[in-house]
Backbone as a printed PyTorch tensor [residue, N CA C, xyz], in Angstrom:
tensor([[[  9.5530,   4.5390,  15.0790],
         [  8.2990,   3.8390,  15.2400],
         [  8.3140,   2.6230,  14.3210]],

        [[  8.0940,   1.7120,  14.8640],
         [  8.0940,   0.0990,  14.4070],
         [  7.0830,  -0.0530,  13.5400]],

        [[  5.9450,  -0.0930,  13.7770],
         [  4.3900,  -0.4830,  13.7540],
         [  3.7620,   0.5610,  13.7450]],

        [[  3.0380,   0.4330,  12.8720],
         [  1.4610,   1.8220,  13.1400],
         [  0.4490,   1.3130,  12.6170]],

        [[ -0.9650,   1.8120,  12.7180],
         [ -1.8380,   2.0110,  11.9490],
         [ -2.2000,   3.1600,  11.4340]],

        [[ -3.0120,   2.7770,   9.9690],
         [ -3.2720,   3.8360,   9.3100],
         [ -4.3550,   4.7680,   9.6880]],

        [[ -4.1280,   5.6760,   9.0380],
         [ -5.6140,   6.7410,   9.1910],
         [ -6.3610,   6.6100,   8.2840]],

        [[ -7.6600,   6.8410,   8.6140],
         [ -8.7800,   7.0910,   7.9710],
         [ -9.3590,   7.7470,   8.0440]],

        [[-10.2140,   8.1240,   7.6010],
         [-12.0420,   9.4760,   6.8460],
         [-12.7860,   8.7800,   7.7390]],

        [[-13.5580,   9.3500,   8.6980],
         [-14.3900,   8.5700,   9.3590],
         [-15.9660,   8.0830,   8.2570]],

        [[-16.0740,   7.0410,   8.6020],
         [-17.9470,   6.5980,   8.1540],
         [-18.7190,   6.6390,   9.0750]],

        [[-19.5540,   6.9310,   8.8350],
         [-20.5940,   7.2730,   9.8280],
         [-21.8020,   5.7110,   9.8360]],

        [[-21.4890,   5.2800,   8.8920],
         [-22.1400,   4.1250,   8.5290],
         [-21.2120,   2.7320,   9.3880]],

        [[-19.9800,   2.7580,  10.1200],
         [-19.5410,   1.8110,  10.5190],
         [-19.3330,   2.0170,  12.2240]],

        [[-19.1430,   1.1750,  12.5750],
         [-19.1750,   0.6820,  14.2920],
         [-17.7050,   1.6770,  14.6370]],

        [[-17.8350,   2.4710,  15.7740],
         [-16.5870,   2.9590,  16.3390],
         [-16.0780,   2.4940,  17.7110]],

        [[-15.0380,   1.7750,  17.9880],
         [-14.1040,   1.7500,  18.6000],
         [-12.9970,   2.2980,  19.2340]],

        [[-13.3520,   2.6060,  20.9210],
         [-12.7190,   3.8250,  21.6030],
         [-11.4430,   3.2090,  22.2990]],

        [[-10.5590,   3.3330,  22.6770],
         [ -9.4920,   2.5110,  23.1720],
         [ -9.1540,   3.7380,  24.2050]],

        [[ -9.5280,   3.1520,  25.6770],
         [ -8.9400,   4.5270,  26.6920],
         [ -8.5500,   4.1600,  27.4710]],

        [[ -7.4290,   4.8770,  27.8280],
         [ -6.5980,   4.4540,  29.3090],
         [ -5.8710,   5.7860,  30.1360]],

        [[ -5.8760,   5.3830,  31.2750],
         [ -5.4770,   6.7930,  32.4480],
         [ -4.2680,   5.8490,  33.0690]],

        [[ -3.1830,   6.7650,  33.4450],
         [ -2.4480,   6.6130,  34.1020],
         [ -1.9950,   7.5310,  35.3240]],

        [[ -1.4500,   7.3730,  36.3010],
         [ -1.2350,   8.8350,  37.1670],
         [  0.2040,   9.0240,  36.4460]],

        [[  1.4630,   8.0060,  36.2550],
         [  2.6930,   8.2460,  35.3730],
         [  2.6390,   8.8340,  34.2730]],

        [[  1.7850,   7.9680,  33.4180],
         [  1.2790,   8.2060,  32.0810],
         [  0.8300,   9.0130,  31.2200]],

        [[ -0.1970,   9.7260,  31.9190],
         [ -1.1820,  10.5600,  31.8190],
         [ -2.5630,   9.4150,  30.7910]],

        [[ -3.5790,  10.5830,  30.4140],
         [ -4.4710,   9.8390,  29.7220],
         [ -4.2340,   9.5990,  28.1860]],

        [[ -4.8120,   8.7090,  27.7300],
         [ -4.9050,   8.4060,  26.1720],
         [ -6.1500,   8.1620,  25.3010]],

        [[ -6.2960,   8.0460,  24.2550],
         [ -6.9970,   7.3810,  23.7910],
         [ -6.7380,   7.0250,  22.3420]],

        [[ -7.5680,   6.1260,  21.4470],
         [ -7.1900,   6.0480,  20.1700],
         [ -9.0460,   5.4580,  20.0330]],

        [[ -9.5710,   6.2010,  18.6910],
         [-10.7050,   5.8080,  18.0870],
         [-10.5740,   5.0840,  16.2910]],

        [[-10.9720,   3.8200,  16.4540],
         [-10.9490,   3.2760,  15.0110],
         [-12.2090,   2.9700,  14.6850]],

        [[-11.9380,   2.5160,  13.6380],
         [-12.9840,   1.8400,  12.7190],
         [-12.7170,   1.0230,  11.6600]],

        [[-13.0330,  -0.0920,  11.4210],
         [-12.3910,  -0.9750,  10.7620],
         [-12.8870,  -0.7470,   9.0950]],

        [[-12.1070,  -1.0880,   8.1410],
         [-11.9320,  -0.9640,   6.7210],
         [-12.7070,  -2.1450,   6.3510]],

        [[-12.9960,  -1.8420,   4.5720],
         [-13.3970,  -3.0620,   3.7220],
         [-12.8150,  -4.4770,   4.1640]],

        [[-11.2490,  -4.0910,   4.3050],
         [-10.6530,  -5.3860,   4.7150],
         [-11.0110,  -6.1840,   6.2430]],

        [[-11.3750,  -5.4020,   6.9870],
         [-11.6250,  -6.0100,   8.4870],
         [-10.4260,  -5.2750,   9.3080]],

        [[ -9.3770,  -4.2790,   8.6940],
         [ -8.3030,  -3.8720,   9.3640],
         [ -8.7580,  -2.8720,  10.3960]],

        [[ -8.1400,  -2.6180,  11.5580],
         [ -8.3740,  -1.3580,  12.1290],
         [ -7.6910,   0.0670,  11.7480]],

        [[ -8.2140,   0.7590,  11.3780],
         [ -8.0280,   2.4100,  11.0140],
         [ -8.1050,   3.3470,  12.1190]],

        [[ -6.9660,   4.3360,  12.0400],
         [ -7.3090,   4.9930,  13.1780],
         [ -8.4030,   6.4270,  12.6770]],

        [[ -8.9600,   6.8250,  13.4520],
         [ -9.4560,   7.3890,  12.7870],
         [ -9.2040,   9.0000,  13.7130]],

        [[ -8.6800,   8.8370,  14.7900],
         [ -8.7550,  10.1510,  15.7830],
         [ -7.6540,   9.5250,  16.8850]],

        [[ -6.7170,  10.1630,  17.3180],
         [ -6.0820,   9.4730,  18.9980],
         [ -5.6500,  11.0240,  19.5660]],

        [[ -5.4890,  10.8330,  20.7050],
         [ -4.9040,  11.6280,  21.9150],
         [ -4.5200,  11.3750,  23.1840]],

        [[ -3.6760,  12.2010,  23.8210],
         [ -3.3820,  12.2960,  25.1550],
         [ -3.1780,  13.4940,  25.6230]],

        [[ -2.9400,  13.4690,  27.1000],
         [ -2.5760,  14.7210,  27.6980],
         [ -1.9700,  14.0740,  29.4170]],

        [[ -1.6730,  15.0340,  29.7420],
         [ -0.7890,  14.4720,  31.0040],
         [ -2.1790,  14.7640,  32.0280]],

        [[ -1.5350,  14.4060,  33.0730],
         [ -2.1380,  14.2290,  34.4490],
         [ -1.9270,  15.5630,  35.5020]],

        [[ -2.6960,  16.6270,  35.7520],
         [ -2.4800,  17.6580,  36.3030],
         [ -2.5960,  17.3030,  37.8880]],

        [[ -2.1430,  18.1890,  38.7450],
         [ -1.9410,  17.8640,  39.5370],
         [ -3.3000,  17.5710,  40.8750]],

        [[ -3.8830,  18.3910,  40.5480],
         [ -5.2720,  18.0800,  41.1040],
         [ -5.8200,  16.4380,  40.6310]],

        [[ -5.2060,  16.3020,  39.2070],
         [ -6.1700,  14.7540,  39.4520],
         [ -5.3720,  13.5160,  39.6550]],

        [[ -3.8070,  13.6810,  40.3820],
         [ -3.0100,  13.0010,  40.8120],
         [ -3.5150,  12.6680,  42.0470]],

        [[ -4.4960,  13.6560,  42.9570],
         [ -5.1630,  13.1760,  43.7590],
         [ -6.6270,  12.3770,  43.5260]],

        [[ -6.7540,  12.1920,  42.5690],
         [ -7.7880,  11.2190,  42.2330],
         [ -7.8030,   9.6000,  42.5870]],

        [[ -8.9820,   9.2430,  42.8780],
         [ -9.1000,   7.5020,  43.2870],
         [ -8.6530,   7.0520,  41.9110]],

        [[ -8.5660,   5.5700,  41.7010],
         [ -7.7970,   5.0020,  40.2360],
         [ -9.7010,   5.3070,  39.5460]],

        [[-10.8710,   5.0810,  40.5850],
         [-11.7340,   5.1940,  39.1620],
         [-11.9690,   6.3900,  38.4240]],

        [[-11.5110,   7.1050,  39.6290],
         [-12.2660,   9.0230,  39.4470],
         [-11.5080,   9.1270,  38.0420]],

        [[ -9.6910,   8.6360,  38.0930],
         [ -9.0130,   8.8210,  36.7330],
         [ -9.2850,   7.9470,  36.0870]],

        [[ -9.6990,   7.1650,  35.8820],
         [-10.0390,   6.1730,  34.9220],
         [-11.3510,   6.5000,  34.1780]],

        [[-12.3400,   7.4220,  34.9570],
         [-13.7460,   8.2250,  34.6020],
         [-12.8330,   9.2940,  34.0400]],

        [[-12.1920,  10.0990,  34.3390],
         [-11.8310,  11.2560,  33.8610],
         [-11.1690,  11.0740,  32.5680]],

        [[-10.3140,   9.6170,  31.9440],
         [-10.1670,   9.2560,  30.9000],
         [-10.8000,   9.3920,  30.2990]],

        [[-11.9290,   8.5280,  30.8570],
         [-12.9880,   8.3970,  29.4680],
         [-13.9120,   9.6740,  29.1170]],

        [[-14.0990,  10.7920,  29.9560],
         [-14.9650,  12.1830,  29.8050],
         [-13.7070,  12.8240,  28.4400]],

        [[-12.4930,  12.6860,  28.9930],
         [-11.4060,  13.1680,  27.6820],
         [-11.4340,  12.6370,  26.4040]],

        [[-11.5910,  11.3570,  26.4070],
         [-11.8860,  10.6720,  25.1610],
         [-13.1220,  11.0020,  24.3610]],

        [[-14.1230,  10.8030,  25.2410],
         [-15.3760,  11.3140,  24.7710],
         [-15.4920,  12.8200,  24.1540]],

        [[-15.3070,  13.6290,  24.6480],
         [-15.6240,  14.8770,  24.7400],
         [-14.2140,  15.4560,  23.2110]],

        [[-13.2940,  14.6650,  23.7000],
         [-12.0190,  14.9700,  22.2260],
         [-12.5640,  14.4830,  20.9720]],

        [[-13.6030,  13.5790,  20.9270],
         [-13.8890,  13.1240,  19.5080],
         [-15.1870,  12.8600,  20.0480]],

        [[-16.1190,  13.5930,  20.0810],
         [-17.6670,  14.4960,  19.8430],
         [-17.9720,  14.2040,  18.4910]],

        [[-16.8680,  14.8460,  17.7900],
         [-17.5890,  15.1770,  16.6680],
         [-17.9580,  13.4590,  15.5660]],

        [[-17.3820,  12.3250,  16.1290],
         [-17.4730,  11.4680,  15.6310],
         [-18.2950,  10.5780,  16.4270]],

        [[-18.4750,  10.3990,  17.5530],
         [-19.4480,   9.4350,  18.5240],
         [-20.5770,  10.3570,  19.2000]],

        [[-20.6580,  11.7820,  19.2700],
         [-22.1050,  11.8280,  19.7180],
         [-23.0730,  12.3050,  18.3800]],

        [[-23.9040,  11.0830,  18.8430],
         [-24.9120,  10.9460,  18.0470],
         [-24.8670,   9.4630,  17.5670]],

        [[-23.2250,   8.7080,  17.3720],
         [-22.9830,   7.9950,  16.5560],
         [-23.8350,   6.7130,  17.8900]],

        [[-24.4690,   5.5540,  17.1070],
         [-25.0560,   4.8480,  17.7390],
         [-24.3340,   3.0900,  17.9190]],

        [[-23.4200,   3.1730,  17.4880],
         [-22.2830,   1.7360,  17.4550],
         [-21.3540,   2.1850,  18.3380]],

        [[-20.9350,   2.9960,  19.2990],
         [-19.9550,   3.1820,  19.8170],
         [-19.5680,   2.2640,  20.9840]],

        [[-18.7380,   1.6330,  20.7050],
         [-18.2820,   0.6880,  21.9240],
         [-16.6750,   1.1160,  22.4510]],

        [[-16.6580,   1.5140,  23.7990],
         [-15.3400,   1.8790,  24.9230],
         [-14.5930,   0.5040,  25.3320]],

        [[-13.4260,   0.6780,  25.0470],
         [-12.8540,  -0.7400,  26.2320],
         [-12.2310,  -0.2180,  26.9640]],

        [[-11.8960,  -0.5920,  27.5930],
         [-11.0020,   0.0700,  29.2040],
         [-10.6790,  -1.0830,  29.7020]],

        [[ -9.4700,  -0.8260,  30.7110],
         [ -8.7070,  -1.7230,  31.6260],
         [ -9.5870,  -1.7980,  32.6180]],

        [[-10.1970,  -1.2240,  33.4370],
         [-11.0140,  -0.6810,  34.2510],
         [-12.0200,  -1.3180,  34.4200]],

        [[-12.6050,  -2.3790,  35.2690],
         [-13.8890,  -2.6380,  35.3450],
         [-14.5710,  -2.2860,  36.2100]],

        [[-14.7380,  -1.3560,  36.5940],
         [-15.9240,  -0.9780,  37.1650],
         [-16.5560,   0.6410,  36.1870]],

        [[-15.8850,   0.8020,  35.1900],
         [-16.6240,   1.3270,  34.1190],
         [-17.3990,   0.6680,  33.7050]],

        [[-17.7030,  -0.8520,  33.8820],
         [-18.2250,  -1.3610,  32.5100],
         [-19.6540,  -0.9700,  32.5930]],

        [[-20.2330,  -1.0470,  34.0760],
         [-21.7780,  -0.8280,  34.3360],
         [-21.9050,   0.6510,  34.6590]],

        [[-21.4510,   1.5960,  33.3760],
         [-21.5030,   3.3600,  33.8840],
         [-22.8360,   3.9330,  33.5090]],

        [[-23.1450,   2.8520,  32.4620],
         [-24.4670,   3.8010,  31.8380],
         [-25.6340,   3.2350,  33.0250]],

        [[-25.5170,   2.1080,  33.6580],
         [-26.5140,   2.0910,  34.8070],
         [-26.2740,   2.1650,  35.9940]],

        [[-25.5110,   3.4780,  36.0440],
         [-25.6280,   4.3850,  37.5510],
         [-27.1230,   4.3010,  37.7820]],

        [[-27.3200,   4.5930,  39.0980],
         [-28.3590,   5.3500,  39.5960],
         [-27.8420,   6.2500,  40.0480]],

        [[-28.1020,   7.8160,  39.4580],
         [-27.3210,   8.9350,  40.0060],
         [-28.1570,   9.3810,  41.2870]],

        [[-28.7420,   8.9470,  41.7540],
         [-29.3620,   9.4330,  43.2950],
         [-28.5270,   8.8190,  43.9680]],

        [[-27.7290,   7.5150,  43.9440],
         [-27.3240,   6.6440,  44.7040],
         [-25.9900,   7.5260,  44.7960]],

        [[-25.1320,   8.2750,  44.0060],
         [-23.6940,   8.7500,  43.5170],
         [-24.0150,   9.7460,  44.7670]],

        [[-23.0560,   9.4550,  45.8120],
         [-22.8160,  10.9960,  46.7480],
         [-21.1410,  11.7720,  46.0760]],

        [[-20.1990,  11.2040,  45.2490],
         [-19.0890,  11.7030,  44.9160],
         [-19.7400,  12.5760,  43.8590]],

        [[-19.3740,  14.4470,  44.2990],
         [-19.7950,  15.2840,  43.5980],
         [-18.8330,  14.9350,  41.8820]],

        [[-17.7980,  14.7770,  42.6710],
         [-16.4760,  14.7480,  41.1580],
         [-17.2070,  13.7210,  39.9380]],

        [[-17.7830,  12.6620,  40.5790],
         [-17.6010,  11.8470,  39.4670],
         [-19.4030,  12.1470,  39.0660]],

        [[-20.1630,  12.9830,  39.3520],
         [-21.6140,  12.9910,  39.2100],
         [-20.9970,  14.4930,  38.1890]],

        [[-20.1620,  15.2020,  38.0480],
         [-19.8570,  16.1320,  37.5770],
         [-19.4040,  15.4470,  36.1690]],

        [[-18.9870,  14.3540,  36.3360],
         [-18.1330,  13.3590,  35.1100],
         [-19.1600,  13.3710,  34.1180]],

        [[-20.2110,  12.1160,  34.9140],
         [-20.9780,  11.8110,  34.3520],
         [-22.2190,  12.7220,  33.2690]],

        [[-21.9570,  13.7490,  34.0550],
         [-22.4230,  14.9940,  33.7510],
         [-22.7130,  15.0900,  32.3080]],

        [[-20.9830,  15.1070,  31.6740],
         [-20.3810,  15.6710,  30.4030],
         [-20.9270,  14.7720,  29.3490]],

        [[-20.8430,  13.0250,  29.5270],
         [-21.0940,  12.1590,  29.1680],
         [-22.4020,  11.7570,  29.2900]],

        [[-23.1850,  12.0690,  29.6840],
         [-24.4610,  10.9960,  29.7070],
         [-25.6870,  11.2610,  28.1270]],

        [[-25.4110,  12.2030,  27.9460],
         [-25.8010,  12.4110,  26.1410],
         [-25.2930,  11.7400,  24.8310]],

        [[-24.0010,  10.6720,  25.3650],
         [-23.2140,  10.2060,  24.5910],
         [-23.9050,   8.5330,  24.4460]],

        [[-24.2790,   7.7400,  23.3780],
         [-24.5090,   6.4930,  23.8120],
         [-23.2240,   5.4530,  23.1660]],

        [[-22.8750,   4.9380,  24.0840],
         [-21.9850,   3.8230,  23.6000],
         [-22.1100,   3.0720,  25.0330]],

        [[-21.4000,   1.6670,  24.6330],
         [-20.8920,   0.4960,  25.5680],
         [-19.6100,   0.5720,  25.8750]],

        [[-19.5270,   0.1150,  27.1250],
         [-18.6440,  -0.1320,  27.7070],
         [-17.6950,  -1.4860,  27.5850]],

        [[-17.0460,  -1.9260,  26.9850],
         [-16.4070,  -3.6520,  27.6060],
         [-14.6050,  -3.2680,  28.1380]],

        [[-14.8830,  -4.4890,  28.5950],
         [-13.8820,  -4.4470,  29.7460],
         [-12.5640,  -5.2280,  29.0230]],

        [[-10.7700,  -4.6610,  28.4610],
         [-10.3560,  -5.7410,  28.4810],
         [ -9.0960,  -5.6780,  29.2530]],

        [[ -8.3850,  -6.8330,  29.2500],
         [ -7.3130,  -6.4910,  30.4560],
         [ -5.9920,  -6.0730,  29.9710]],

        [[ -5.7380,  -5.2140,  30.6630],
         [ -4.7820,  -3.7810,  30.9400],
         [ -3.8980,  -4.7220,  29.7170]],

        [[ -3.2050,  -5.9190,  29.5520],
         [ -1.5510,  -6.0540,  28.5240],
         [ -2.6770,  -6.3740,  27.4520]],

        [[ -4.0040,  -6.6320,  27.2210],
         [ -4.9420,  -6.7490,  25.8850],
         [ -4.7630,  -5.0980,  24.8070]],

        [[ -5.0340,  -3.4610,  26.1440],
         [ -5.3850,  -2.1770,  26.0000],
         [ -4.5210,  -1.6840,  25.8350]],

        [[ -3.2670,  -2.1720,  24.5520],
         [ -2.1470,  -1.9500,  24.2360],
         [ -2.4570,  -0.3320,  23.2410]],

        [[ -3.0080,  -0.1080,  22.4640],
         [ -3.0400,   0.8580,  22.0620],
         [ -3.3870,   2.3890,  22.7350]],

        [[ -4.5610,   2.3570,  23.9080],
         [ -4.3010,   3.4740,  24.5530],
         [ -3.2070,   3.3730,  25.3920]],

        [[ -2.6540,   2.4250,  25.6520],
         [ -1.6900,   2.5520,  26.5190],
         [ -0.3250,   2.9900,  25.9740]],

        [[ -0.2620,   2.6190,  24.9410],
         [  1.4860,   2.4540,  24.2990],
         [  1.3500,   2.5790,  22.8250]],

        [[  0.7420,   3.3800,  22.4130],
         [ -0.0400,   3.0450,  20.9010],
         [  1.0030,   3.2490,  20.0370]],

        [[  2.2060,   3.9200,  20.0210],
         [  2.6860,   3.7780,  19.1930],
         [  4.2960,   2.4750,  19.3250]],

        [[  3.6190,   1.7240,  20.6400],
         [  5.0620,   0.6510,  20.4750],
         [  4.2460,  -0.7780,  19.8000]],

        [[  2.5370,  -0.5710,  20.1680],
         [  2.2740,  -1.8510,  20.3030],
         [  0.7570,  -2.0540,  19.0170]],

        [[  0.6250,  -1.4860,  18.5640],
         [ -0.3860,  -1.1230,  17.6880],
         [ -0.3090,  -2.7790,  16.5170]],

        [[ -0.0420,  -3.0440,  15.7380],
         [  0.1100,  -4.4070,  15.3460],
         [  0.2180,  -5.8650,  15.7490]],

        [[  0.0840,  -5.6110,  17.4220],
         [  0.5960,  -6.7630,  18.5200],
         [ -1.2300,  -6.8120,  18.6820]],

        [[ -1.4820,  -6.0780,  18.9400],
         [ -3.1650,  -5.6200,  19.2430],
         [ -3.8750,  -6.2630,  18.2240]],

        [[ -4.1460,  -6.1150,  17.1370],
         [ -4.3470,  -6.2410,  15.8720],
         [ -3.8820,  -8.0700,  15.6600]],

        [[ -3.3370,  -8.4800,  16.0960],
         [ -3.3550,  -9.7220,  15.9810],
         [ -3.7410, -10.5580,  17.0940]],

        [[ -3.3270, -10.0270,  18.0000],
         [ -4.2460, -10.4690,  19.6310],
         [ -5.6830, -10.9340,  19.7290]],

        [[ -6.3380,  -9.7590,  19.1460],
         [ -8.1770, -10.3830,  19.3330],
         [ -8.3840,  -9.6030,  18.1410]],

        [[ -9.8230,  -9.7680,  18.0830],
         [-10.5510,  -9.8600,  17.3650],
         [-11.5860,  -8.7580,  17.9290]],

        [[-12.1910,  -7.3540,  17.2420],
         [-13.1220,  -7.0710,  17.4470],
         [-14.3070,  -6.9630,  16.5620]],

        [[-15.5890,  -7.0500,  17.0190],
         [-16.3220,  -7.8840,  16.0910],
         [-17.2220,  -5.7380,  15.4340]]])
């Protein structure tokens, strides 16, 4: 491993940052930071797991929702409740999840998603897939990220 970031003690007092991505190859990921005194990003929680075979039949959003219910639900203990939580994803049509109208949702799967998540408050932003280097590849590209943008 080239590059990493460090770990940290979570604060409950600072903004958290979810980094999630689904793949059907891949499987899912995620990585949660929070940035230091210095402005650095800290990791503070990451995971993955593969792609079972039932959700190889999934549409790209159903897995791209099912990412983010894994992310969420794997680190609970740090974003629900927490009120700064902001998601990025490759994915845009996550970005407008918190204003479903669930009367409008006839897909049982993803009203089942939403299910798990809707007690959780955070934002959604959208960035593009070679930006979402850390859920994607976190341990080739983690310092490439980190100099790329800027999160505020």
């Amino acid at each position: 491993m080239k590059h990493h970031l460090p770990i940290t003690p979570y604060d409950p007092s600072r903004p958290l940052h979810l980094f999630v991505d689904s793949s059907i190859t891949k499987g899912m990921g995620f990585v949660l930071l929070q940035k230091d005194d210095s402005n650095k990003h800290m990791v503070v929680q990451c995971g993955s797991t593969y792609i079972t075979q039932a959700q190889r039949m999934y549409s790209v959003y159903e897995l791209e929702l099912a990412g983010l219910v894994f992310a969420l639900v794997k680190t609970k203990h740090y974003t629900l409740g927490a009120v700064n939580t902001v998601v990025y994803t490759d994915h845009q049509a996550l970005v407008n999840i918190n204003n479903n109208d669930w009367d409008r949702i006839e897909n049982t799967r993803v009203l089942r998603m939403l299910s798990k998540i809707n007690h959780f408050s955070f934002v959604v932003q959208h960035l593009k897939a070679q930006h979402n280097l850390i859920a994607d590849r976190s341990e080739e590209h983690t310092s490439e990220l980190q100099s790329q943008f800027r999160i505020s």
